[in-house]
Structure formats: C-alpha cells, structure tokens
C-alpha positions, 0 to 999 in steps of 0.5 A: 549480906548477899555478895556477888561471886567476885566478893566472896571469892575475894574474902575467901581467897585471902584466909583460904588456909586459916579457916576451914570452909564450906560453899554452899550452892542452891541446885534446885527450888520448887515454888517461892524461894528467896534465892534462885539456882547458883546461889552461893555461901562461904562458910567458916570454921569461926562461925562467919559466913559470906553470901545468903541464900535465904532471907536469914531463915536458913543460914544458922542451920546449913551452917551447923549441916556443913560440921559434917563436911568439915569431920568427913571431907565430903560432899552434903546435900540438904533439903528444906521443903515449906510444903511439908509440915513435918519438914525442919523448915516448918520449925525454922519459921520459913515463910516462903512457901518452897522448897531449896536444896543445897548442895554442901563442900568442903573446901581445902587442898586435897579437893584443889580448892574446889577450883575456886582459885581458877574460878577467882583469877578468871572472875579478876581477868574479866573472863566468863566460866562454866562451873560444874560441881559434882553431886553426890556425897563423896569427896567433891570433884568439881570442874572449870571450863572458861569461855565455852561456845555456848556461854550463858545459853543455859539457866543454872540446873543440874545435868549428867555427865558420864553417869555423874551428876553435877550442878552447872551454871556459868559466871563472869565478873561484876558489872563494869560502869564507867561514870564521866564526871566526879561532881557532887552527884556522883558520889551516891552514883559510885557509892551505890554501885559499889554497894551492888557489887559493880565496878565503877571507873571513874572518869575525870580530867578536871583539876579538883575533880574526883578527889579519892577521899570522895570516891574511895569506893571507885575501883580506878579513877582516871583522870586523862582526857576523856578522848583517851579512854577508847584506847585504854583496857576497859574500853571494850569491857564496859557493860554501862555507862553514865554520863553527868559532867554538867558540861556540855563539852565534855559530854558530848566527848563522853558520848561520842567516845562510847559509841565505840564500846562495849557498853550495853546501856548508855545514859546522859543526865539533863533533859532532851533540849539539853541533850541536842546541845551536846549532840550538835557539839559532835554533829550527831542525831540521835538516830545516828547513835549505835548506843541507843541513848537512855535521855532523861536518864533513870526511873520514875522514881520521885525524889529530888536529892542527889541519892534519889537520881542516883538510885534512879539512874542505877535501877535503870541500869540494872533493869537493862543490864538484867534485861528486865521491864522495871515494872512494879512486880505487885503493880500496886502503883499502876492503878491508883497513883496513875489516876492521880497524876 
C-alpha cells in the first residue's frame, strides 16, 4: 500500500526498537517510473513493508538489497534501469520503460533514527520540513530543518552541501478537510478520504448527527455549533472543506464561517438555485465571497449513488489541492463521448 509519510511514520514509530529497519528514498528517475522523487518505504526485519515505490515489481528485491544495511549499518543505494537489457530490472519484468535510483538506510539508534522521530512530531504538530539525507555508502547522517523561508519553492532532487551530497525535499502533514453535516452521504466522503491518507474533521451539531460507529475513520467529530469552529485550533489549518448538511441554514453557517479560514478549496452540495438561498441566508454574493466557491460541487464523473458524489467531490478536491487540471491524461474521453452528448 502507498501510504502518505504521516502513515508510515505512524506504523514505524510504535515498533521502532522491535524490528530492524530500512527507509527506502527514490532520489532520481530517468523516463517513466511509477513513482517520483521523495518517494519512501519502511522496511523490516519481518519481511513487512509500508509504502510502495513501485507497482510491486521492485519491492521483493530493494528488500532483499537492504539485508545489507541491516549487516553493515550503512547507507546503500541501488539502480533499476528498464533502458538497459542486461540490467536486473529486465528480469524483474518491470514494464515501465525508466530508470529509479534508491537510496537505502538503516534506521536505529546510533544513526538518531535517521531524525525520523523529529521528522513525525513535526508531521503530528502540522509543521512543514526540510528533510535532507545524506548520499554516500557510509553510515547516514541525515538533517532536519522546520519551516525554512523557502518552503515548497523547490521540487525534491539532490543537491550539495559542504562537499557531500544529500537528497532534499520537504514534507508536511496530510490534508486537512473539514466536512459539515454527518448525514448518509457523507460517510463514503470521511471513508474515502480516509483512505487517501487526509484528515477529516467532522462537523455536526444535530442530535443523531454523526454517530462515531459511522464515521470511525474521522480523525475528530464535533459537535459544537458551527459558529464556533473559527475559534477552534483547526481553523487556520484546514487545507478544504465541503459543505453538505442539507439544511439551508446550516449551510449557509458553514459558509459563511469558512471564509475566514485557511481553506484553499470550498465546496457546497446542491445546485446553483439552491445555493442563492443559502447566500441570501447571510446577504452575500458570490462575488462577495474570499473563498471562491466550487457549486455544483465535484467532477463530471457519472454516477448516482452516494459513493459516486463522494468520489467526485473528493477527486475535485484533490485536482485543487494538487493544483492540477483534472483533465483525462490519455484524453480518451474528449472526442468520442463529447460527441455523443
């Protein structure tokens, strides 16, 4: 399973001293590669991984490479090249045509843990870092620094420092969402999300609302009125939110206490006629709005069932969050079904 950095750091934090461990980093791909640079897997002494940086192609043999680091303490780095046939990648069956490097580390306590116990309660504290691992084949000596001034202005890659060569890249905490209204629709909403490594809060303040048997995969139910969620912590931490009470009222609460947040995307369920009601609630346009408003909510994705909204709404919020177009990547859907319609 392909697991955020909070997850596996979260699995490996609880057994760090029962097992023997490796992190696996991609510091550099040439041509197609099923994951990028900075992608990362934890690996133990059990024979359990946590994290893929492949399609499953590489993993039983960076795991049988990192042996090595378990007998010498040191750092390993290894190459699988799809564009050289006599290359082990070749025999593997690998189908995607590039080359990955990873860089392989024993983690324990004389390296400090690789500084992965910083790196976790900064994740936990919703902190942003700059991760920096040294790349040799000596003992690993890899570097923390939180919040720097040029967070995020740089892609993952390696870079030199005082003569040594280390693999940056920065990282931060899952996605925040907050979701208003705990009805039948939203369970799918906090499921998927969930399972996409997010934080889901949600909020509810109506009696029978948001039981916790279905919704045991939010990581905080609240259930206070919703006018008091500006003054709570996640406030100004928030990355999304979606709105879907199916009540005008409460709505247009929602909406109108988001605009002070950190939220980068905000949707609200319903269509537009729908939605001019709710504004009308707190005698706002939607040009008056400093969150621009995504209504309707979510992709064109088809579907009627509460998991198909889910997954529409979701996948919007995912394209804005990642800033990308949501557009199909082989666009195989623009000619033929456009024409249909």
């Amino acid at each position: 399973m392909a697991n955020r950095i909070n997850q596996l750091l979260s699995y490996w934090s609880n057994k760090r001293d029962q097992h023997a461990w490796v992190l696996a980093t991609i510091i550099e791909t040439d041509g197609s590669s099923y994951r990028k640079p900075g992608a990362m897997m934890l690996i133990n002494d059990m024979g359990q991984y946590y994290g893929l940086l492949s399609g499953g192609c590489l993993e039983s043999d960076i795991m049988r490479q990192a042996r090595r680091c378990w007998d010498n303490h040191k750092n390993r780095t290894v190459e699988y090249d799809m564009r050289e046939e006599e290359d082990l990648a070749w025999q593997l069956g690998i189908g995607c045509g590039g080359m990955v490097k990873i860089l392989l580390q024993p983690v324990n306590k004389n390296n400090d843990y690789l500084k992965l116990d910083e790196l976790n309660n900064a994740i936990i504290s919703r902190k942003k870092v700059c991760y920096q691992q040294q790349i040799d084949e000596h003992i690993p000596c890899n570097q923390l620094q939180v919040n720097t001034p040029d967070m995020g202005n740089t892609k993952p890659g390696i870079i030199t420092l005082e003569g040594k060569q280390f693999f940056r890249q920065w990282l931060g905490p899952a996605p925040l969402i907050a979701v208003f209204g705990a009805g039948v629709d939203a369970r799918p909403v906090v499921a998927i999300a969930a399972e996409l490594g997010w934080e889901v809060l949600l909020i509810d303040p109506r009696v029978g609302y948001a039981k916790s048997e279905y919704f045991s995969k939010a990581s905080q139910i609240i259930r206070e009125p919703i006018e008091a969620f500006s003054s709570s912590l996640w406030y100004l931490q928030i990355d999304a939110a979606l709105i879907l009470t199916h009540n005008i009222k409460l709505d247009a609460q929602a909406l109108k206490v988001l605009q002070g947040s950190s939220a980068k995307y905000v949707g609200l369920l319903g269509p537009i006629h729908r939605t001019d009601r709710v504004l009308e609630q707190i005698d706002m346009s939607r040009q008056a709005l400093s969150k621009p408003l995504a209504n309707p909510v979510g992709l064109r994705l088809g579907g009627e069932l509460p998991e198909s909204i889910a997954l529409s709404m979701l996948a919007e919020v995912h394209a804005a969050l990642e800033q990308k177009d949501a557009r199909s990547i082989s666009k195989v859907l623009t000619a033929d079904i456009v024409c249909e319609n």
